[in-house]
N, C-alpha and C positions, 0 to 999 in steps of 0.2 A: 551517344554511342560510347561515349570514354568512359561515361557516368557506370555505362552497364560491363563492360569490361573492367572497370577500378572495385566493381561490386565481387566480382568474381572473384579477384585474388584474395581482396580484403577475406573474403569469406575463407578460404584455404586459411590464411595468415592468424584467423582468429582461433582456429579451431586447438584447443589444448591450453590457448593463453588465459592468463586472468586479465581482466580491468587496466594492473597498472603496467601492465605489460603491453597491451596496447594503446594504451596512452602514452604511454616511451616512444613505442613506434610512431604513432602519430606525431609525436609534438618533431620525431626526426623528421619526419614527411613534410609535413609542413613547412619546417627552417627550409629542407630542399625545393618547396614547391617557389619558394621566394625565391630562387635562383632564377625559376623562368621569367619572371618579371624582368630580368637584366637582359638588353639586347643581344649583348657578345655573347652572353653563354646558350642562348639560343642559336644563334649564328653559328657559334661551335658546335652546338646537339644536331642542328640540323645541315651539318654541312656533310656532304656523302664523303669528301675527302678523306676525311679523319674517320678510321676506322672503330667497327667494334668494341676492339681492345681498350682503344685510346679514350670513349666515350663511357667504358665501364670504369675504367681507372681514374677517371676526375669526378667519377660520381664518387665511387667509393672509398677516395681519397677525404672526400665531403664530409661521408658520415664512418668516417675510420676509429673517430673518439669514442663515438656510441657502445663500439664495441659489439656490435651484434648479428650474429652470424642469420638469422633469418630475414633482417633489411637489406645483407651483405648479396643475401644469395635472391630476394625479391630485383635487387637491381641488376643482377647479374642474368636475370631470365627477363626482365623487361628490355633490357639492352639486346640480347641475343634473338627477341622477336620482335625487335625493334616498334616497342609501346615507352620509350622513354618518355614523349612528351605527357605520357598520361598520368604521371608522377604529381601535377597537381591537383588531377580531377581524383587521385589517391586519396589525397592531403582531406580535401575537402568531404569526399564520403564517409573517411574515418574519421574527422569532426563530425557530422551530422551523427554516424552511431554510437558515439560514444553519448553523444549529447542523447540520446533514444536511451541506451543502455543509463546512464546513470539520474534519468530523468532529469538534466542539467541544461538549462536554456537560456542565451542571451537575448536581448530582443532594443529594440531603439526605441526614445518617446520623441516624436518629431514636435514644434511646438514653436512658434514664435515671441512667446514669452519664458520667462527664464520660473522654474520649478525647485522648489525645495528640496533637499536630498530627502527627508522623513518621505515627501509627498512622493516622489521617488520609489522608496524603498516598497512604502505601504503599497501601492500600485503593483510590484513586482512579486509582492508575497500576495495580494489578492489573487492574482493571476494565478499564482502558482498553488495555489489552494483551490482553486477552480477546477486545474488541468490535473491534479495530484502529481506535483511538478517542483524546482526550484528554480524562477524566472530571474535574471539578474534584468536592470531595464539599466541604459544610457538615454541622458539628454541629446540631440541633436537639434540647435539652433535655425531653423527654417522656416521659409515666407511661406506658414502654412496657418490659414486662419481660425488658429483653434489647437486640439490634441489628437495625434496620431499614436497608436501603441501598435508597432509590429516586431512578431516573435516569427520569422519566416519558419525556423526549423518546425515549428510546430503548427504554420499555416495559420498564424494569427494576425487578424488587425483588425484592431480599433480604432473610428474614427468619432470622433466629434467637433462639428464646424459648427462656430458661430452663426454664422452666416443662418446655417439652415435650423438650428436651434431657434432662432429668432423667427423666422418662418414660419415655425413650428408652434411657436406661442401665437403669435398674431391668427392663423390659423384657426387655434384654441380656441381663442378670443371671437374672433368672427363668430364659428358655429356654437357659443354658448351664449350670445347675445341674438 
């Protein structure tokens, strides 16, 4: 539900902007969406005590440096319809369209043994020659027996397990004997 309300404003927010303009925004969103992670300032956003006022003033205290009068006044209307918590699910959608708009995609290689950065890279550029994309990929160290490659923005995963590879040979081997 936050997903499709954070879609709607972003859409307002983008309309007139360029790219790096909302990549400004975003990367402001973001820093704030990290605030929710902190208990107390949750505690504060959601406590009915503390008014309004009080709740638009420590946001916009926040991002006061940014300098920019259309996050100034998005928070000022998220506060007054009281949608502040959706400030992260913000963060998060304007990552994903930026990531659509500039065909720009992270993605993780899951893997139990350790990968060469070449092996790496050439993996992430196959990918991304595939999707007519640029894939950046991380290593992630995990009890997984074999190679995982997931790019969620883009609904990807690759899996190859030993396990069923080996399966797959013997398999082979049976019905060709």
């Amino acid at each position: 539900m936050e997903e499709l309300i954070a879609k709607r404003y972003i859409k307002a927010i983008k309309q007139g902007l360029d790219i790096e303009s909302i990549q400004k925004i975003a990367s402001i969103f973001s820093v704030l969406a990290e605030s929710f992670n902190n208990e107390k300032f949750n505690q504060v956003m959601n406590n009915p005590d503390i008014s309004k006022k009080q709740k638009a003033d420590i946001l916009l205290l926040a991002v006061k440096s940014a300098d920019s009068n259309i996050v100034e006044n998005l928070i000022k209307l998220l506060v007054e319809h009281n949608r502040i918590n959706i400030i992260p699910a913000i963060a998060e959608v304007m990552r994903k369209d930026i990531a659509i708009t500039t065909k720009n995609y992270n993605g993780i290689i899951y893997s139990d043994s350790d990968m060469d950065s070449k092996v790496i890279e050439d993996l992430g550029n196959g990918l991304g020659s595939k999707f007519d994309s640029n894939i950046s990929l991380k290593l992630v160290k995990e009890n997984f027996n074999g190679i995982k490659v997931d790019v969620e923005d883009l609904g990807i995963e690759i899996s190859f397990s030993k396990s069923r590879i080996n399966s797959q040979i013997i398999e082979h081997i049976a019905k060709a004997i």
